[in-house]
C-alpha positions as CSV (number, residue, x, y, z in Angstrom):
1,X,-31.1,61.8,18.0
2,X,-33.8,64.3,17.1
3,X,-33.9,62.9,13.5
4,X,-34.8,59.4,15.2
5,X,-37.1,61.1,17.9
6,X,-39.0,62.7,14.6
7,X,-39.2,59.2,13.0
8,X,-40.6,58.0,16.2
9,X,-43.5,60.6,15.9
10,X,-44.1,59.7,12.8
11,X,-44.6,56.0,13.3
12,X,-46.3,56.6,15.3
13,X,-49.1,58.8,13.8
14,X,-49.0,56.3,10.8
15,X,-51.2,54.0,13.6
16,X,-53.5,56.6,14.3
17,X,-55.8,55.5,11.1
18,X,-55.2,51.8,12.0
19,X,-56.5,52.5,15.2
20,X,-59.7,54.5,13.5
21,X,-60.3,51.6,11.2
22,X,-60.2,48.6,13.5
23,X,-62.6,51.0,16.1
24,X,-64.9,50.9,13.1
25,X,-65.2,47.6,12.0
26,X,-65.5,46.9,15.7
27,X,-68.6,48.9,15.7
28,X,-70.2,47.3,12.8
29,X,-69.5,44.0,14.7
30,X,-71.1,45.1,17.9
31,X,-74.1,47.2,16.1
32,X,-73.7,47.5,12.0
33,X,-76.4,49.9,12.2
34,X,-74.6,52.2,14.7
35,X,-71.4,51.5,12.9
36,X,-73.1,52.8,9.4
37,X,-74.4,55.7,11.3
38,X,-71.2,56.7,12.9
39,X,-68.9,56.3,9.7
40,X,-71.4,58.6,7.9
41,X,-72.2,61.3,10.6
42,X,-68.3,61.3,10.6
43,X,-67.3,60.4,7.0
44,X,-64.6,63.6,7.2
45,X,-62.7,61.3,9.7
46,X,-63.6,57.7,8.2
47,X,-62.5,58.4,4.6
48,X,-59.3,59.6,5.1
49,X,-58.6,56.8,7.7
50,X,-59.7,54.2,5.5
51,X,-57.5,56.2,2.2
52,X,-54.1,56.6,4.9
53,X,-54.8,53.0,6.1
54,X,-54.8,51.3,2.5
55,X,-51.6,53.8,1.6
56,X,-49.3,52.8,4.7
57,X,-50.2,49.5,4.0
58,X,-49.3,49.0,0.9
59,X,-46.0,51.1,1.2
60,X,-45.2,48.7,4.3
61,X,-45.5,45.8,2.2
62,X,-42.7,47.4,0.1
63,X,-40.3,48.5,2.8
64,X,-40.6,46.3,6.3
65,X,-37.5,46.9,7.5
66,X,-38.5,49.5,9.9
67,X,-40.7,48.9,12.9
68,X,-43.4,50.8,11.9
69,X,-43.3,49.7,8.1
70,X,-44.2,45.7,9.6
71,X,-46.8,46.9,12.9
72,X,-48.7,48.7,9.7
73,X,-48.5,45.6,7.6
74,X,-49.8,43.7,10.4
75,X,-52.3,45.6,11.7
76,X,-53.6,46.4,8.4
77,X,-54.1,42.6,7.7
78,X,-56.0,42.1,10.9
79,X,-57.9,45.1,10.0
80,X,-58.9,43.0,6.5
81,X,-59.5,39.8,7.9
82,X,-61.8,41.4,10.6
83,X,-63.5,43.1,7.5
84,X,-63.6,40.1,5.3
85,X,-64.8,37.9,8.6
86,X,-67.4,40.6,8.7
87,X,-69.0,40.6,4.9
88,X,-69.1,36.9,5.2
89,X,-70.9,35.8,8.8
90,X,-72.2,39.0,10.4
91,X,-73.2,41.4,7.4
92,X,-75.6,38.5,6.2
93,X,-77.5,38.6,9.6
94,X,-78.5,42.4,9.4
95,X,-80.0,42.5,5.9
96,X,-83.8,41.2,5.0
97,X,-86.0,40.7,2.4
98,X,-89.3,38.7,1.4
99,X,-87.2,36.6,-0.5
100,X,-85.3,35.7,2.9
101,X,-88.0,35.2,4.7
102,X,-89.6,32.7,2.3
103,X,-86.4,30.5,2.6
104,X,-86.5,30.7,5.9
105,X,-90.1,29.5,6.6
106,X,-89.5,26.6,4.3
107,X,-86.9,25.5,6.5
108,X,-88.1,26.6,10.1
109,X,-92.3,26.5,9.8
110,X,-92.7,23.2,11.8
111,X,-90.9,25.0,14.5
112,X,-92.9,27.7,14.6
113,X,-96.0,25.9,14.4
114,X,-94.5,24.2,17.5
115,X,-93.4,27.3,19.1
116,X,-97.2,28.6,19.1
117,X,-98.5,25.2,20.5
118,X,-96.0,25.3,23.4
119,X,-97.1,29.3,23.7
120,X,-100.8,28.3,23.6
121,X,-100.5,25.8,26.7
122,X,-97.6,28.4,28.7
123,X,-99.3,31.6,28.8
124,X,-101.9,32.2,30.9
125,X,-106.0,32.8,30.4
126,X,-106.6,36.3,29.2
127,X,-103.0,37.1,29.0
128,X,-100.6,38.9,26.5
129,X,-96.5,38.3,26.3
130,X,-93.9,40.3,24.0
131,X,-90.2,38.7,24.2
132,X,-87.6,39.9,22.9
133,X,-84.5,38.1,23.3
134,X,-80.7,38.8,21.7
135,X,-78.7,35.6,22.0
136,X,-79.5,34.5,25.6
137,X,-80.1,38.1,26.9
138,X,-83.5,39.0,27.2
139,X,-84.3,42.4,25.8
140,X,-87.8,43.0,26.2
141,X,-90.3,42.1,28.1
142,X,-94.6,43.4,27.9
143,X,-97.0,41.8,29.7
144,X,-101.0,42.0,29.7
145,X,-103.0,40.4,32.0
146,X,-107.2,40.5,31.6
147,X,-108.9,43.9,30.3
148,X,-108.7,45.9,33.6
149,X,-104.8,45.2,33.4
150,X,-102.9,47.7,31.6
151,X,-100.0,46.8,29.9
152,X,-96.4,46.7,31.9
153,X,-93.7,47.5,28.8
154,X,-89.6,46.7,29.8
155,X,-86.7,46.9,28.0
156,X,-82.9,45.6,28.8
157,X,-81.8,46.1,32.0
158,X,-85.1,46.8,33.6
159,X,-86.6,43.8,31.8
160,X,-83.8,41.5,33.0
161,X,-84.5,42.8,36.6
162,X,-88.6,42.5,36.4
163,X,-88.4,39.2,34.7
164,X,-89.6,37.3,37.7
165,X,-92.7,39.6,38.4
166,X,-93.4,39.9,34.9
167,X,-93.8,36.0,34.5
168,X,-95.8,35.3,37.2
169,X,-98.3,38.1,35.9
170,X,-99.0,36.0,32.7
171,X,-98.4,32.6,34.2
172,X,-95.0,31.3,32.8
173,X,-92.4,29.3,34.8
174,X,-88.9,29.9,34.0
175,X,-89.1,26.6,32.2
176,X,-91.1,28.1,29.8
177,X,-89.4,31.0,29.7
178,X,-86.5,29.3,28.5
179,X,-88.2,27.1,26.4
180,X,-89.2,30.1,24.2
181,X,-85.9,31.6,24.2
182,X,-84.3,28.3,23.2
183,X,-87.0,27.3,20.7
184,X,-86.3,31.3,19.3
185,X,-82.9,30.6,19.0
186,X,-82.9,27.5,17.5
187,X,-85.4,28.6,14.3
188,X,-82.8,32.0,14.2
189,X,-85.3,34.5,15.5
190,X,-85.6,36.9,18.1
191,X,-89.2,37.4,19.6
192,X,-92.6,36.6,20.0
193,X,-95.9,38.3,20.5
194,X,-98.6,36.2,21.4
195,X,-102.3,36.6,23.5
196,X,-104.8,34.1,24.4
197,X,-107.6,36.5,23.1
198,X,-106.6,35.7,19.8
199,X,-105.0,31.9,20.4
200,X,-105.0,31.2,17.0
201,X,-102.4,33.9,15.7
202,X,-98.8,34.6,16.6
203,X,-96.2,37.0,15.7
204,X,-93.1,35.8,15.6
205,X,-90.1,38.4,15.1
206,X,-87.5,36.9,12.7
207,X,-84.6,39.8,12.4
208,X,-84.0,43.7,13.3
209,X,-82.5,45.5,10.5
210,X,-81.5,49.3,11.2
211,X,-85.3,50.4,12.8
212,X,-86.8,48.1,11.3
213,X,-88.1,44.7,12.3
214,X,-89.1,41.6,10.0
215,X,-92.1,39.4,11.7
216,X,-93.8,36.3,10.2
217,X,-97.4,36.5,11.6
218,X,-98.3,33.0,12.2
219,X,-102.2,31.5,12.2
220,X,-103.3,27.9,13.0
221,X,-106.2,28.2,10.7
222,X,-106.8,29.3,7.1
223,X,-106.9,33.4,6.4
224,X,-110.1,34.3,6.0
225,X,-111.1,36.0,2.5
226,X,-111.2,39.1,4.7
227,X,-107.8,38.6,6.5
228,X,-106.9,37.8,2.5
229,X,-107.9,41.4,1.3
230,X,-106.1,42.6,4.1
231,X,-103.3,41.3,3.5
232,X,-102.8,42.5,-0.6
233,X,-104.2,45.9,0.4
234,X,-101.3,46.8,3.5
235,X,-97.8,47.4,2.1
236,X,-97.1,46.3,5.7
237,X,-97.7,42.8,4.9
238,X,-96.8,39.9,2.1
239,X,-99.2,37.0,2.6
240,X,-97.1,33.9,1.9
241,X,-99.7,31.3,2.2
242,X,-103.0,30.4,3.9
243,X,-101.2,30.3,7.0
244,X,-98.3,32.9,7.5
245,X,-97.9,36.3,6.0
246,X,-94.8,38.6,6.6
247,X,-95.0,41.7,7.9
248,X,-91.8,44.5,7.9
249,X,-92.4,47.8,10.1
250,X,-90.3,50.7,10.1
251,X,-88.9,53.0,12.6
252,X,-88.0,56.7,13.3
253,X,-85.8,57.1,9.6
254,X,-86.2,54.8,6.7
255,X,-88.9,52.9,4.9
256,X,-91.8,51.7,6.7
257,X,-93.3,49.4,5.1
258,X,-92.2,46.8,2.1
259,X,-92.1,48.9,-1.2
260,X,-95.0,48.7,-3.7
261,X,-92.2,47.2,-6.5
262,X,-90.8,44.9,-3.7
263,X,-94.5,43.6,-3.3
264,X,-95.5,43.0,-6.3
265,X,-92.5,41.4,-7.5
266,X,-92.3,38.9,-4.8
267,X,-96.1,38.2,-5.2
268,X,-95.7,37.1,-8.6
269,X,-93.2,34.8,-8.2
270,X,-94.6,33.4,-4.9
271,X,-98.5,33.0,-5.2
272,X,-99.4,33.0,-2.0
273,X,-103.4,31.1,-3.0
């Protein structure tokens, strides 16, 4: 009895780094940047789940004729799949480069140039808008409205519950409101900034990457040798063509702008005039 009872035990501590794993990848699902923070503010505990995981997997798959032996087989092949599921349609979404969003330009500039036309006629006179949407969820939500005006700024929750307020300050129906999110959605990005003191530009957010955030700035009219110069000088931005330039800015940690090397490289592969 007690030599069962001990087995028992240590079944079931074999699950604890199953459990750790699957909590992990989990967390890379939900918010890979979290998920990278967490595993390496804690690597003492992630390694050695990971090492026991692979271990107790592998000695299950010689000896399943114990409970334990086949919930460890099991659970560790869920634990893969999620993994592999991860590397091949979530990982993808939460990395960036110039190179990215050249492709994606090629494919999705119509749509943008049609998401600034429908932005020119939805937002009022003398009015600014930032949108920031994840999925259907709205995430953020600024307003301007005329120079006395100062700006209103809202994130999640409190965006979500001022939405209604917010859109009647710079004239939008919740038509249009949708009609942005669904037009972002469609083209696989996540915002907009956009003012009617400067109709001709817009700034359309393509993709959040740790703290940093990948835009396509968007103009109906040629850059100007000025706007030209501007754009080779900044690290900030990659001019693409007459028409668009990407920008990348950085947050609180990491880079925050696009390298020099990065730059140059993409630059002389992609002339841009």
């Amino acid at each position: 009895m007690k030599e069962q009872t001990e087995t028992t035990i240590f079944g079931i501590l074999k699950l604890i780094p199953f459990a750790l794993v699957t909590a992990i990848i989990v967390l890379f699902w939900v918010d890979p940047f979290l998920g990278m923070l967490i595993a390496f503010i804690f690597w003492w505990v992630t390694m050695p789940a990971i090492g026991f995981s692979i271990a107790f997997f592998i000695m299950g798959l010689f000896c399943r004729d114990v409970v334990w032996q086949r919930i460890t087989v099991v659970w560790g092949g869920v634990d893969l799949l999620l993994a592999i599921l991860f590397f091949l349609f979530v990982a993808p979404s939460h990395r960036c480069s110039p190179d990215i969003m050249a492709e994606h330009y090629v494919k999705h500039h119509a749509e943008m140039e049609e998401l600034h036309c429908y932005l020119q006629n939805a937002v009022a006179d003398s009015c600014s808008v930032t949108l920031e949407f994840k999925g259907n969820r709205l995430e953020m939500f600024h307003v301007c409205a005329g120079e006395e005006y100062h700006y209103s700024n809202f994130w999640n929750e409190e965006a979500r519950e001022k939405k209604d307020s917010l859109m009647r300050v710079v004239g939008l129906e919740q038509e249009e409101h949708d009609g942005i999110r669904r037009r972002l959605k469609k083209m696989g990005c996540i915002g907009i900034e956009y003012s009617q003191t400067t109709p001709n530009l817009v700034k359309i957010w393509f993709r959040r990457v740790d703290m940093g955030r990948y835009d396509y700035i968007v103009s109906e009219h040629p850059m100007t040798d000025d706007e030209k110069s501007t754009a080779m000088e900044n690290l900030d931005l990659i001019p693409y063509n007459d028409h668009c330039t990407f920008q990348y800015g950085g947050g609180a940690i990491g880079p925050q702008t696009f390298s020099q090397e990065e730059k140059e490289d993409f630059l002389k592969r992609h002339k841009p005039w």
